[in-house]
C-alpha positions as CSV (number, residue, x, y, z in Angstrom):
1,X,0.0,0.0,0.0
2,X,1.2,3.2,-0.9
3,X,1.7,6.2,2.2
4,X,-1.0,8.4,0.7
5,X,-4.0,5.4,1.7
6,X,-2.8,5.8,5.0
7,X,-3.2,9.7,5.2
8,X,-6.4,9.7,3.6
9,X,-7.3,7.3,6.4
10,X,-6.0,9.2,9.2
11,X,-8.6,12.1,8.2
12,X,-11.4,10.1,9.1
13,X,-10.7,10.2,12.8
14,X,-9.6,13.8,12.4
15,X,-13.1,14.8,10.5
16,X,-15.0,12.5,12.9
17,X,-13.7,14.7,16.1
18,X,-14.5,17.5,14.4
19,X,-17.9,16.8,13.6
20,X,-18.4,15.2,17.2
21,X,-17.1,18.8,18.9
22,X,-18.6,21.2,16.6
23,X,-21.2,23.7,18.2
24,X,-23.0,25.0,15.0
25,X,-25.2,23.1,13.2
26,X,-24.4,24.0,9.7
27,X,-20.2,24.1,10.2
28,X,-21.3,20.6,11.5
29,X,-23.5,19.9,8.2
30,X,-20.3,20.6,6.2
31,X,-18.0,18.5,8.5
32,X,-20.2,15.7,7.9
33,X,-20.7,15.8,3.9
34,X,-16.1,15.9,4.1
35,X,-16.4,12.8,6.6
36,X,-19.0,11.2,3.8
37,X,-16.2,12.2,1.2
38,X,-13.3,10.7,2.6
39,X,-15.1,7.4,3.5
40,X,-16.1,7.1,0.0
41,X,-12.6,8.2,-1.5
42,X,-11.5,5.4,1.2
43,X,-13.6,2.4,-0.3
44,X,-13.0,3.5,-3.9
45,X,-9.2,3.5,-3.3
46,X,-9.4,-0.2,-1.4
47,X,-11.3,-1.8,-4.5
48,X,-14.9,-1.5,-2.9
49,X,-16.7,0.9,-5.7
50,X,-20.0,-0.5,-5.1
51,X,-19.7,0.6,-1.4
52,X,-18.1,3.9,-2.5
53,X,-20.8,5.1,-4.9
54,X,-23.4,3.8,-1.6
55,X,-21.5,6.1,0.6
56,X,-21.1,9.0,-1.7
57,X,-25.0,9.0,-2.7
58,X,-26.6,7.7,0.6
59,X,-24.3,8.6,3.5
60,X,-23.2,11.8,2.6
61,X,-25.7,13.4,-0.3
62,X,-28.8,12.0,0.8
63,X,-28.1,12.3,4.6
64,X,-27.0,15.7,4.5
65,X,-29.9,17.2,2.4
66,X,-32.0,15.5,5.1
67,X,-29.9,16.9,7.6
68,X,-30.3,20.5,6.4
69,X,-33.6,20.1,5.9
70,X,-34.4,19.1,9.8
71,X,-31.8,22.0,10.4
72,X,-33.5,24.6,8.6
73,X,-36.8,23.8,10.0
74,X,-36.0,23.5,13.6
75,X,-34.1,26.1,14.2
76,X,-36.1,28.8,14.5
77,X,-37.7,31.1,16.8
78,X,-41.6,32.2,15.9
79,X,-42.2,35.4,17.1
80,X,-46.0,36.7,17.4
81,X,-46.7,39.8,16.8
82,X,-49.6,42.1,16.0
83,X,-50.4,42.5,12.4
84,X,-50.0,46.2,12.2
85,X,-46.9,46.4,14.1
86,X,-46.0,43.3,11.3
87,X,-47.1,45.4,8.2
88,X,-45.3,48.8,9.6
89,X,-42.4,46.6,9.6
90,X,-42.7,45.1,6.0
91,X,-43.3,48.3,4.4
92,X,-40.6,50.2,6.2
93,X,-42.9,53.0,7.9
94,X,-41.2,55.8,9.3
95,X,-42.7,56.4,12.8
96,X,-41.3,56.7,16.2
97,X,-43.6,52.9,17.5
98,X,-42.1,51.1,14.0
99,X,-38.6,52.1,14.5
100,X,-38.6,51.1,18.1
101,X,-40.1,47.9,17.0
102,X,-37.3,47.9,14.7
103,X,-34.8,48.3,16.5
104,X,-35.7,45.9,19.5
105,X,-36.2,43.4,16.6
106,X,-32.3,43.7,15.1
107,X,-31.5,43.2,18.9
108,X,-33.0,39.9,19.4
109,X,-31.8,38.5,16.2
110,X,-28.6,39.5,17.4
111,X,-29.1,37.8,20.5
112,X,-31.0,34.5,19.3
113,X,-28.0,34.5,16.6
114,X,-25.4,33.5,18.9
115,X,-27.5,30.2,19.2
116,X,-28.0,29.4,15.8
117,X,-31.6,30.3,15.5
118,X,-33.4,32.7,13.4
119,X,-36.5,34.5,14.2
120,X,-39.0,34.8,12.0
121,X,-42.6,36.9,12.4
122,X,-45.9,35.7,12.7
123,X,-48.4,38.5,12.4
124,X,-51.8,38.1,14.7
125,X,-54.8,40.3,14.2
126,X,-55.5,41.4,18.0
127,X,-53.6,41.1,21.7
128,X,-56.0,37.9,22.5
129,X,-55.2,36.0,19.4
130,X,-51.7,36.7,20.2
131,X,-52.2,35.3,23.5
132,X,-54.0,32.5,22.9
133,X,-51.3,31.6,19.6
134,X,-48.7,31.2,22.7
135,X,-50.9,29.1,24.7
136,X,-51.2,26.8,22.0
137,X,-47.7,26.9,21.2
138,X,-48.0,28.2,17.4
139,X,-45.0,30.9,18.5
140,X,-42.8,30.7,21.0
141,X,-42.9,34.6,22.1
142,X,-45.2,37.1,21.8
143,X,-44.0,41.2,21.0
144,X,-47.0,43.0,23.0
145,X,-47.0,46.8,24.3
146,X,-47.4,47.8,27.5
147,X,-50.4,50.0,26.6
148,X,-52.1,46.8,26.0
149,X,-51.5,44.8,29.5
150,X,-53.8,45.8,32.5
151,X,-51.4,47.3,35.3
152,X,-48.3,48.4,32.6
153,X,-47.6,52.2,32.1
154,X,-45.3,53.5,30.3
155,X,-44.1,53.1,27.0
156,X,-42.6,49.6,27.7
157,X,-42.7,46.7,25.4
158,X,-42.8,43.1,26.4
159,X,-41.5,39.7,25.5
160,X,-43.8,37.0,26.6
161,X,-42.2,33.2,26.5
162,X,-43.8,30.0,27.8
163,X,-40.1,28.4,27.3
164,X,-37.6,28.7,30.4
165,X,-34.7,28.2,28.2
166,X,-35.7,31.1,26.1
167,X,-36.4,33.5,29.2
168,X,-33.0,32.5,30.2
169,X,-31.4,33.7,26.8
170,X,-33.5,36.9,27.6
171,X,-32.6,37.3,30.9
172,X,-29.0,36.9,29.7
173,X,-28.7,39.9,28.2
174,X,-27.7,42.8,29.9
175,X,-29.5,45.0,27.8
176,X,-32.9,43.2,29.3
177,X,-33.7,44.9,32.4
178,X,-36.8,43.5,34.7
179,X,-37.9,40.3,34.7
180,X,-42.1,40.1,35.0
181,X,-43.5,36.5,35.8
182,X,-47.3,35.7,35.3
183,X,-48.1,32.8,37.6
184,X,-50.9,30.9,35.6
185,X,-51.8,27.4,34.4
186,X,-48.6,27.4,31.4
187,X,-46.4,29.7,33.8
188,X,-45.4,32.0,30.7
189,X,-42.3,34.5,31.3
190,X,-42.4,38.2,30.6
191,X,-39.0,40.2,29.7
192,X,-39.6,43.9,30.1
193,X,-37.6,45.9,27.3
């Protein structure tokens, strides 16, 4: 056997660490279509095509549009928000509430970015639509005002979760200040901004 078989080999426990230790999802997508690569460039080199071409279509193109598929998909962070406050933001408006929203927005993608997830919008026609979307787990935070909630004043907005791990990110952040808990049947948390 020639020296070159044996390096080829050696990356497979290198690529296999890799992938074992890696943090975000798609860096780890990538690692595994190489790891599929080598093996296949392994077996053709050791006579076994028929196993190669297996490995090359199955174990590394197959499994890794699955894999990216479940990736993509799971990954993100549904945010409910009312519809006005939802078309403001898609058509750019210029007001003092939108740019707020805005802004508060561009900080939480920040925030949720640092653990892979993306947030997307989900627009609800009124405040108890929007609540009852989180009781029934279509989103997993609602955007509301504090206009809206009995016994807020101010010009406040807050981020209502049902998910601890999620109030945890929130309360994370230094530029979150209070914490609000509602104490009710689901226990859902409440991030003053």
């Amino acid at each position: 056997m020639d020296s070159y078989v044996y390096i080829i080999t050696a990356l497979l426990p290198l690529a296999a660490s890799m992938l074992v230790f890696q943090t975000n999802p798609y860096h780890a997508l990538v690692i595994r279509g190489v790891l599929g690569a080598i093996s296949a460039l392994v077996y053709a080199i050791l006579g076994a095509a028929d196993v190669a071409l297996t490995e090359a279509l199955v174990g590394t193109l197959l499994a890794i549009t699955l894999y990216a598929v479940a990736v993509r998909s799971s990954l993100v962070l549904r945010l409910g928000v009312l519809k006005d406050d939802f078309l403001a933001i898609e058509q750019d408006a210029d007001q003092d509430h939108t740019n707020h929203l805005k802004q508060k927005l561009a900080n939480l993608r920040v925030l949720f970015e640092k653990y892979h997830l993306r947030v997307e919008l989900v627009p609800y026609l009124d405040h108890a639509d929007l609540h009852h979307a989180l009781i029934n787990k279509e989103v997993h935070v609602i955007y509301t005002q504090s206009d809206a909630k009995a016994g807020y004043t101010g010009d406040s907005f807050y981020l209502n979760t049902r998910l601890q791990r999620i109030h945890e990110i929130l309360n994370a952040d230094p530029s979150l200040t209070s914490v609000l808990v509602d104490i009710n049947a689901l226990n859902p948390k409440e991030v003053c901004l």
